[in-house]
N, CA, C and O atoms as a Tinker XYZ file with bonds, in Angstrom:
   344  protein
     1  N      0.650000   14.616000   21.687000    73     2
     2  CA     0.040000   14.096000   20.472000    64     1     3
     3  C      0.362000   12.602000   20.383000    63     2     4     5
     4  O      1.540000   12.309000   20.181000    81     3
     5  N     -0.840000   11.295000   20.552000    73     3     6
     6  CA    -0.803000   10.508000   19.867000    64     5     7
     7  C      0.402000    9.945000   18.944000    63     6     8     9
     8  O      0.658000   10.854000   18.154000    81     7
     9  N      1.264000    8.828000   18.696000    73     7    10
    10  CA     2.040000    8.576000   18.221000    64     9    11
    11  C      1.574000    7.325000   17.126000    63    10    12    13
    12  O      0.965000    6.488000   17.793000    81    11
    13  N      1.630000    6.996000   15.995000    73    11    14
    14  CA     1.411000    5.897000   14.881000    64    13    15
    15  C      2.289000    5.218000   14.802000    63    14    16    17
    16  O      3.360000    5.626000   15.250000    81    15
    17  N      2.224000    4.144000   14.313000    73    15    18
    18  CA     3.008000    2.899000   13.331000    64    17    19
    19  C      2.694000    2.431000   12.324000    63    18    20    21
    20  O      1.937000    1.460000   12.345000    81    19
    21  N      3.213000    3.014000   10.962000    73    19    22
    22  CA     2.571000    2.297000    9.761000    64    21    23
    23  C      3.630000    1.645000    8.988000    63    22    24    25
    24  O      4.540000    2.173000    8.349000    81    23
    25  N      3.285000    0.090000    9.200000    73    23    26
    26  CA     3.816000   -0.915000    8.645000    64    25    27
    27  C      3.398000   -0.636000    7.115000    63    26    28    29
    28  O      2.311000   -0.152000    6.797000    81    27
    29  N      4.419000   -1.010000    6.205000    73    27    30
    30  CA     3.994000   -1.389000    4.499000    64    29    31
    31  C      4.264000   -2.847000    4.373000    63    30    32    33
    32  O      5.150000   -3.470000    4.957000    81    31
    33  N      3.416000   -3.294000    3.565000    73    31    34
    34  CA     4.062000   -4.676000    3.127000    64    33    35
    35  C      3.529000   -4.172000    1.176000    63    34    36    37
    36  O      2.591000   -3.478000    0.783000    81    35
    37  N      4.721000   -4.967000    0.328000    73    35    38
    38  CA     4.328000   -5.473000   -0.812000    64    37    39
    39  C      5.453000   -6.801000   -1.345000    63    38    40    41
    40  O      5.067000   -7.964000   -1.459000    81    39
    41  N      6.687000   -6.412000   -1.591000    73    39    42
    42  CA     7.243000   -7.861000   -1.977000    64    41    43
    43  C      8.313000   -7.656000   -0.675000    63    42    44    45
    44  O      9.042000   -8.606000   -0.386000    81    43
    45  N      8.387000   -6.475000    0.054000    73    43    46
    46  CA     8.825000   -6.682000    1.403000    64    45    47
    47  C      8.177000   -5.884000    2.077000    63    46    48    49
    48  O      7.264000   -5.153000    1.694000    81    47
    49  N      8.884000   -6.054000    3.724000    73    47    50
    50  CA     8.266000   -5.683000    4.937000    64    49    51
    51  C      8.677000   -4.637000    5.851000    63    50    52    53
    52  O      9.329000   -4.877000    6.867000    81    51
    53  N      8.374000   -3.701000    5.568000    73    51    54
    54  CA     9.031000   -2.587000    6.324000    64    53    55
    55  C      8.235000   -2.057000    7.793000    63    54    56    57
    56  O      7.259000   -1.321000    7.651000    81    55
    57  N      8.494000   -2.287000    8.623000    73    55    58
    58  CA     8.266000   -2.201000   10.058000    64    57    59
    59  C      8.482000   -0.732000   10.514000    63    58    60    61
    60  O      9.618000   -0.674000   10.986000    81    59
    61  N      8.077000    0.070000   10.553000    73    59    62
    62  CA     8.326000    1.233000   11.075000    64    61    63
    63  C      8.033000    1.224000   12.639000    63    62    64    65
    64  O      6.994000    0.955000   13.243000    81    63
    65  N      9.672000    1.724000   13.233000    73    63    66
    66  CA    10.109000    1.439000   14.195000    64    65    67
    67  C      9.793000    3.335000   15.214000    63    66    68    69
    68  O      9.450000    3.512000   16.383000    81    67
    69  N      9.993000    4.007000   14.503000    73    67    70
    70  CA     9.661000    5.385000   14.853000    64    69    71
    71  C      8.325000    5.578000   14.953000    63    70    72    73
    72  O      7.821000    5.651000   16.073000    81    71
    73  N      7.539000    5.691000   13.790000    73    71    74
    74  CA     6.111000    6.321000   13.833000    64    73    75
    75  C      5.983000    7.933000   13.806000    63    74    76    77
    76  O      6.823000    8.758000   14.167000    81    75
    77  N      4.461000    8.183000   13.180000    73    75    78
    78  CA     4.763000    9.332000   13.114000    64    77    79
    79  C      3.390000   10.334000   14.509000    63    78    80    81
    80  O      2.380000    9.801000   14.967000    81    79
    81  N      3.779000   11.503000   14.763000    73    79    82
    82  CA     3.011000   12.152000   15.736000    64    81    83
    83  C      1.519000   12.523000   14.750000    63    82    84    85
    84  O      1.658000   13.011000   13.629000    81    83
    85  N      0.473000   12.301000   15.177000    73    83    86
    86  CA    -0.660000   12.973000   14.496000    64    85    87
    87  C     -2.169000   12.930000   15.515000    63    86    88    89
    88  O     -2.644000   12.153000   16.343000    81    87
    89  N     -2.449000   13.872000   15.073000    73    87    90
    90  CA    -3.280000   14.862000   16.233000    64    89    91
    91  C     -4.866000   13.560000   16.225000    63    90    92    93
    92  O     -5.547000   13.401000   17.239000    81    91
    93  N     -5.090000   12.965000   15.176000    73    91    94
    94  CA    -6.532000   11.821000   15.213000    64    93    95
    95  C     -6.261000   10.902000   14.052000    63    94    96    97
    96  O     -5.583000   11.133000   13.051000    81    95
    97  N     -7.044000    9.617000   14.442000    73    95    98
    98  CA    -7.453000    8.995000   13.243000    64    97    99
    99  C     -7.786000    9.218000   11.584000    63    98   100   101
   100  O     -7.683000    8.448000   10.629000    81    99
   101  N     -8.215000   10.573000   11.688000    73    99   102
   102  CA    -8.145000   11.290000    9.967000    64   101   103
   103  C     -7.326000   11.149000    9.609000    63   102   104   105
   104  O     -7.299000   10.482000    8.575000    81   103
   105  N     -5.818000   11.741000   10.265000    73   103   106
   106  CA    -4.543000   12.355000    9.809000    64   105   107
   107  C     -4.058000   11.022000    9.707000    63   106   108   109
   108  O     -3.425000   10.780000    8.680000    81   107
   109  N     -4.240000    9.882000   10.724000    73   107   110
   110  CA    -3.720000    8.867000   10.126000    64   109   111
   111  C     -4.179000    8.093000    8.831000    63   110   112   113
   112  O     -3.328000    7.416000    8.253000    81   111
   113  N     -5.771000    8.156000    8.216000    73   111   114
   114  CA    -6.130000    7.643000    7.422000    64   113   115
   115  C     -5.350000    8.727000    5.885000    63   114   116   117
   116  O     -5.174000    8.316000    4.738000    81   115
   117  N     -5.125000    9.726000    6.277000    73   115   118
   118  CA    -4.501000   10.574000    5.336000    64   117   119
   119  C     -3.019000   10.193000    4.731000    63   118   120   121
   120  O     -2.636000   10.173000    3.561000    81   119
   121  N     -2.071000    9.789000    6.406000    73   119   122
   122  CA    -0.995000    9.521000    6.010000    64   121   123
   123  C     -1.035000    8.101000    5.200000    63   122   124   125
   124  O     -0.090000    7.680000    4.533000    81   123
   125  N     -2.173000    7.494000    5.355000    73   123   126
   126  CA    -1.607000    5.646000    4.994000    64   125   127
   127  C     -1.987000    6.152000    3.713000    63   126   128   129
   128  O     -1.287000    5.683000    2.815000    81   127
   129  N     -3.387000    7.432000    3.107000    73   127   130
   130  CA    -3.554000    7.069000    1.881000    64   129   131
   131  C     -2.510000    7.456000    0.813000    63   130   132   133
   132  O     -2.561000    6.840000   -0.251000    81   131
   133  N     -1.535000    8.442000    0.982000    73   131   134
   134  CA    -0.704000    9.073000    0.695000    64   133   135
   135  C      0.457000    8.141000    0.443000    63   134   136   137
   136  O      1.007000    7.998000   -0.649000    81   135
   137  N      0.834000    7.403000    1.783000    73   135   138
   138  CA     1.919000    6.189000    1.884000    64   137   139
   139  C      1.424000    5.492000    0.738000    63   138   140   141
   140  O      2.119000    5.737000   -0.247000    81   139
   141  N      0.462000    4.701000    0.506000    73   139   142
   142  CA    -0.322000    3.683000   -0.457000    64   141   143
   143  C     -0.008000    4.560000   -1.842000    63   142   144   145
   144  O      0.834000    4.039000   -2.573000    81   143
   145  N     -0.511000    5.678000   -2.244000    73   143   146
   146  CA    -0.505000    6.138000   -3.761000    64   145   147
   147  C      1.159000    5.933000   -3.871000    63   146   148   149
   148  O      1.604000    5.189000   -4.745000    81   147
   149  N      2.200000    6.743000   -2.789000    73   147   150
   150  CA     3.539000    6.637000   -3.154000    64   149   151
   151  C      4.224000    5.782000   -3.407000    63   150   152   153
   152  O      5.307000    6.006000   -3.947000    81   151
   153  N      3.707000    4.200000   -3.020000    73   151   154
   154  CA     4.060000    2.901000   -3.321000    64   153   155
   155  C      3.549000    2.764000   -4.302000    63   154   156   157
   156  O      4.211000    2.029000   -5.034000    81   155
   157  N      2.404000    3.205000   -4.857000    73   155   158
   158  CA     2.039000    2.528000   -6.294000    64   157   159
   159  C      2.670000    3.334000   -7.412000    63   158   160   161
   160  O      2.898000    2.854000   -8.522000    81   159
   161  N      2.887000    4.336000   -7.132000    73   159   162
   162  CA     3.492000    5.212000   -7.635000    64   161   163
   163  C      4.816000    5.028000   -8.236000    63   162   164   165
   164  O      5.228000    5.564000   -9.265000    81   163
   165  N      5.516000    4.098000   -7.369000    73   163   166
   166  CA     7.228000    4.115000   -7.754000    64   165   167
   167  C      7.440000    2.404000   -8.128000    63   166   168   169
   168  O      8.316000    1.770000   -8.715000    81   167
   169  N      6.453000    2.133000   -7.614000    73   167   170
   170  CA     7.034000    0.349000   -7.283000    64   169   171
   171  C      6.643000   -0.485000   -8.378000    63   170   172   173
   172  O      7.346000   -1.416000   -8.770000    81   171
   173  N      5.203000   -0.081000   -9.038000    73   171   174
   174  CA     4.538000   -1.063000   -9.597000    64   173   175
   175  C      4.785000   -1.552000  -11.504000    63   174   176   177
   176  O      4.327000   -2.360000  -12.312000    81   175
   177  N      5.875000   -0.359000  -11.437000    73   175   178
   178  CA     6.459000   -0.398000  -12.705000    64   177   179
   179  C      7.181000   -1.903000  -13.468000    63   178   180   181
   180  O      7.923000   -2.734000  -12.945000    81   179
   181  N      6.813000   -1.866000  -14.410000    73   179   182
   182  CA     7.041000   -2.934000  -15.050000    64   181   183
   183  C      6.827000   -4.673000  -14.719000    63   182   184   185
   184  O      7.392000   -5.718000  -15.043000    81   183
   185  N      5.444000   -4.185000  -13.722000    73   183   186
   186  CA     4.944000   -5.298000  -13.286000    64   185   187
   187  C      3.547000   -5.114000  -13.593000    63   186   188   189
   188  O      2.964000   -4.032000  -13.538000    81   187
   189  N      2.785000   -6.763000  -14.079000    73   187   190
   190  CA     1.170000   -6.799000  -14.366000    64   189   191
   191  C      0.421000   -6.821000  -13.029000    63   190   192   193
   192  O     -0.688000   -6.290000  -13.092000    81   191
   193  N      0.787000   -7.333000  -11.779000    73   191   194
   194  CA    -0.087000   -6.785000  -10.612000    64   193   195
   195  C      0.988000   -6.420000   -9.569000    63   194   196   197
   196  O      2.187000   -6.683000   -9.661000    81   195
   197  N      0.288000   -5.686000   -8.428000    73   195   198
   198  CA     0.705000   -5.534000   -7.346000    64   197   199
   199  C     -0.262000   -4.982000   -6.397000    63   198   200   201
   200  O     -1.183000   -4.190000   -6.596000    81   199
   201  N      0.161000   -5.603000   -5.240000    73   199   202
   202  CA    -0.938000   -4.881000   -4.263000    64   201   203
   203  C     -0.052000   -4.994000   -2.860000    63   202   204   205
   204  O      0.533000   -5.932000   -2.319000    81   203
   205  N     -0.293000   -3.106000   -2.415000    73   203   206
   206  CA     0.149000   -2.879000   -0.960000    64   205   207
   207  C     -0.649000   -2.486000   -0.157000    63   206   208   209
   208  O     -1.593000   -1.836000   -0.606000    81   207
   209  N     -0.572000   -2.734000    1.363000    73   207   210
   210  CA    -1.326000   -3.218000    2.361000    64   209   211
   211  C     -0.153000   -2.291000    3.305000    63   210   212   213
   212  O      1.067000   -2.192000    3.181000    81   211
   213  N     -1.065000   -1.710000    4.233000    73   211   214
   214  CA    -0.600000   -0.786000    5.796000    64   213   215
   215  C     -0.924000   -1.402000    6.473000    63   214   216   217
   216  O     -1.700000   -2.338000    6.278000    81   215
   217  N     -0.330000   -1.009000    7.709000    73   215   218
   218  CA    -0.801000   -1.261000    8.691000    64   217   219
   219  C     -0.917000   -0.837000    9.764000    63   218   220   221
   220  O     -0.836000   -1.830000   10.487000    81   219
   221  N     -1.049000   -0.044000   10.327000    73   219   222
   222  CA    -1.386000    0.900000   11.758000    64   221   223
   223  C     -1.574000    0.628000   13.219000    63   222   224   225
   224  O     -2.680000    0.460000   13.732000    81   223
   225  N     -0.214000    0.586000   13.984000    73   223   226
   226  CA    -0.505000    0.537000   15.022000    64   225   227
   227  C     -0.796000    1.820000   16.186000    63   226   228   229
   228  O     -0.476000    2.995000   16.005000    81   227
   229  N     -1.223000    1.477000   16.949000    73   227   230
   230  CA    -0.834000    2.790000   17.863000    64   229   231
   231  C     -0.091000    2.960000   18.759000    63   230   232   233
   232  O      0.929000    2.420000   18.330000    81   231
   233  N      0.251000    3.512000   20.190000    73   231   234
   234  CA     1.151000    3.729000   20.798000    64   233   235
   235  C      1.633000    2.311000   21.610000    63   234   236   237
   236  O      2.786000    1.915000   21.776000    81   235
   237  N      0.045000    1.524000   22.170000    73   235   238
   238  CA     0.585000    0.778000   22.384000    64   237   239
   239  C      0.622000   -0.987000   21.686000    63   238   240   241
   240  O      0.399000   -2.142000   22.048000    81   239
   241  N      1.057000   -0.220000   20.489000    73   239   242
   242  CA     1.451000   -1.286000   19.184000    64   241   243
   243  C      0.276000   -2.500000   19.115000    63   242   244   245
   244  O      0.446000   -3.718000   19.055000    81   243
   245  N     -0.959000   -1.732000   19.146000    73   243   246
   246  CA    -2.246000   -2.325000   19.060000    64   245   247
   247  C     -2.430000   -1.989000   17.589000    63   246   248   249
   248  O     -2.093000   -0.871000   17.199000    81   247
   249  N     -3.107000   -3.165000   16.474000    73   247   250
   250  CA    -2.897000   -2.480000   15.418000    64   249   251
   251  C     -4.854000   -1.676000   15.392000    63   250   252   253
   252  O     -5.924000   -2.024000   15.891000    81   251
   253  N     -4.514000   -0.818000   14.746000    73   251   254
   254  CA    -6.127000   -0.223000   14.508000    64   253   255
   255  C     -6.321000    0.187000   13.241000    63   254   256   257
   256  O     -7.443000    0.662000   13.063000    81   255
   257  N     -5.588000    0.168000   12.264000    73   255   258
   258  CA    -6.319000   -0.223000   10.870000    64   257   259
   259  C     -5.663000   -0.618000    9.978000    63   258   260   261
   260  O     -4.439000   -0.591000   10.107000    81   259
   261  N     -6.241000   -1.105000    8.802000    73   259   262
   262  CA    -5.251000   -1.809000    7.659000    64   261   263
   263  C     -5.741000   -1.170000    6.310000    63   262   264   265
   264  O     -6.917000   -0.818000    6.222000    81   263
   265  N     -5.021000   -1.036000    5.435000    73   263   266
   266  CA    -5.678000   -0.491000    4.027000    64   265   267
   267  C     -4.654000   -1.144000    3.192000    63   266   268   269
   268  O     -3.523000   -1.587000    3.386000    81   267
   269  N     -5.679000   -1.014000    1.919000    73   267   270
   270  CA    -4.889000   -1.988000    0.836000    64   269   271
   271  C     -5.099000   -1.360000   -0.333000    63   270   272   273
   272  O     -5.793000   -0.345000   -0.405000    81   271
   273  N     -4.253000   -2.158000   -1.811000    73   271   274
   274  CA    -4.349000   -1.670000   -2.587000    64   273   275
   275  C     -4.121000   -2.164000   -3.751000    63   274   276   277
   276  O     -3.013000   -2.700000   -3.769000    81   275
   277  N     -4.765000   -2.239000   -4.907000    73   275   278
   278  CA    -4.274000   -3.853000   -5.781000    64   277   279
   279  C     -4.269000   -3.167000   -7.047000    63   278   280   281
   280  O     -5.192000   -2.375000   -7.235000    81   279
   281  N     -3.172000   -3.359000   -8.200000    73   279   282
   282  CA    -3.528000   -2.960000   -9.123000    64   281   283
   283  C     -3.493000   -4.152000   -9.846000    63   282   284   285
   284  O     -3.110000   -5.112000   -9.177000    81   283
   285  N     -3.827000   -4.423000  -11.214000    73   283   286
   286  CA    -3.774000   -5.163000  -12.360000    64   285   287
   287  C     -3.774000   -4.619000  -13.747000    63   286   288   289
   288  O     -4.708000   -3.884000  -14.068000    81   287
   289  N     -2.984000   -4.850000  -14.471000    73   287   290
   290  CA    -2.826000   -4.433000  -16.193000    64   289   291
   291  C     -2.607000   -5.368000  -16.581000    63   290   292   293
   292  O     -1.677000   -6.167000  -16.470000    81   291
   293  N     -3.892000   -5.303000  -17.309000    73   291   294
   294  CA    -3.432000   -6.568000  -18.276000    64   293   295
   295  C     -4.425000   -6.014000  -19.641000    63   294   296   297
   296  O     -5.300000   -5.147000  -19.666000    81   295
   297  N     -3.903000   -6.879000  -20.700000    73   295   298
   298  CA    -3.992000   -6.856000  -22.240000    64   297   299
   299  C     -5.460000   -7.243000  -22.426000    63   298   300   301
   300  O     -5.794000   -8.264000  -21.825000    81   299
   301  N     -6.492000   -6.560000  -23.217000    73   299   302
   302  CA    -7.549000   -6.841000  -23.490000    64   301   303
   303  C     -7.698000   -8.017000  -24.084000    63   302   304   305
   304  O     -6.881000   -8.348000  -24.944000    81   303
   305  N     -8.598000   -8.728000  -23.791000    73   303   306
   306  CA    -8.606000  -10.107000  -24.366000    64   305   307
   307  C     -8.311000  -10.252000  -25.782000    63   306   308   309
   308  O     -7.608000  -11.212000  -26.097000    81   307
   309  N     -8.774000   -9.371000  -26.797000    73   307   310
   310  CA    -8.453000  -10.047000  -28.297000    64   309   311
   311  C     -7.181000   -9.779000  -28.907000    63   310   312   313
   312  O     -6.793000  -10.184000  -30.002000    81   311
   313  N     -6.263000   -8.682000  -27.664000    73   311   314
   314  CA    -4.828000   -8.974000  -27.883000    64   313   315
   315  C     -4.278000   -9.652000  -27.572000    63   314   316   317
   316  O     -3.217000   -9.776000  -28.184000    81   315
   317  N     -4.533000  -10.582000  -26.443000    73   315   318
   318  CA    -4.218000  -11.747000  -25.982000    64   317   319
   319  C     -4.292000  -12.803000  -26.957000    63   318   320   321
   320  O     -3.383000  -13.618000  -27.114000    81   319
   321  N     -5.166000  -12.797000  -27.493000    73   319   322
   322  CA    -6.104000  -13.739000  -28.165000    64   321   323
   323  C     -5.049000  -13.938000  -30.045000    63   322   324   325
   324  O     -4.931000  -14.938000  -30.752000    81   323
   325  N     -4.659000  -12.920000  -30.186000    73   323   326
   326  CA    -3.779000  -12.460000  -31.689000    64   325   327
   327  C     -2.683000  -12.759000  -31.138000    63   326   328   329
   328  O     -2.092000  -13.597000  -31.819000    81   327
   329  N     -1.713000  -12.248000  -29.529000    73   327   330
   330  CA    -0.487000  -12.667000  -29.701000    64   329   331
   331  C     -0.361000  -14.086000  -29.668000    63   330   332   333
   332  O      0.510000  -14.575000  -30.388000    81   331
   333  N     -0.926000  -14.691000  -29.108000    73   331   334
   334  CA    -1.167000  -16.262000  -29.168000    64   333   335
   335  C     -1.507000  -17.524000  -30.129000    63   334   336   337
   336  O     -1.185000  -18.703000  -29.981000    81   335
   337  N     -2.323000  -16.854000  -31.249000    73   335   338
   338  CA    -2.867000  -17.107000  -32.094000    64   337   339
   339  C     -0.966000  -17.148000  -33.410000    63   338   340   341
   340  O     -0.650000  -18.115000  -34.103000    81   339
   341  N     -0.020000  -15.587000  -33.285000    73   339   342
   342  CA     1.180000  -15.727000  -33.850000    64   341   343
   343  C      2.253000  -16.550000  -33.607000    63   342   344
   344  O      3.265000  -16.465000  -34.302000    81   343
């Protein structure tokens, strides 16, 4: 079985040095989407944006895909507009 490398980046860089075994390209688009929700999931707390980015190499540390992911919260404008206004 095929062997992966999925790099994360968001305010750091984690290099995955192991990789994981998976039978095609699905299973890898599965694992990055999974990797991606679990980063937004834990990380993005008490911050107005963030965005994480994979990266996929293969065995022979060729990269073959990237996925990303951006969030933003922010305050509707006419609350903006009132706290500013106090």
């Amino acid at each position: 079985m095929p062997r992966f490398f999925i790099d994360t980046f968001d305010s750091i860089i984690v290099i995955d040095e192991v990789g994981h075994e998976l039978p095609d390209e699905a299973a890898v688009r599965e694992v990055v989407r999974k990797t991606l929700a679990d980063m937004l999931g834990s990380e993005h707390r008490g911050r107005p944006a963030a965005q994480y980015r994979a990266e996929v190499r293969d065995e022979a540390r060729k990269s073959i895909l990237t996925a990303s992911v951006l969030i933003v919260i922010d305050k509707a404008p006419e609350r903006k507009a009132a706290e500013a206004a106090e």
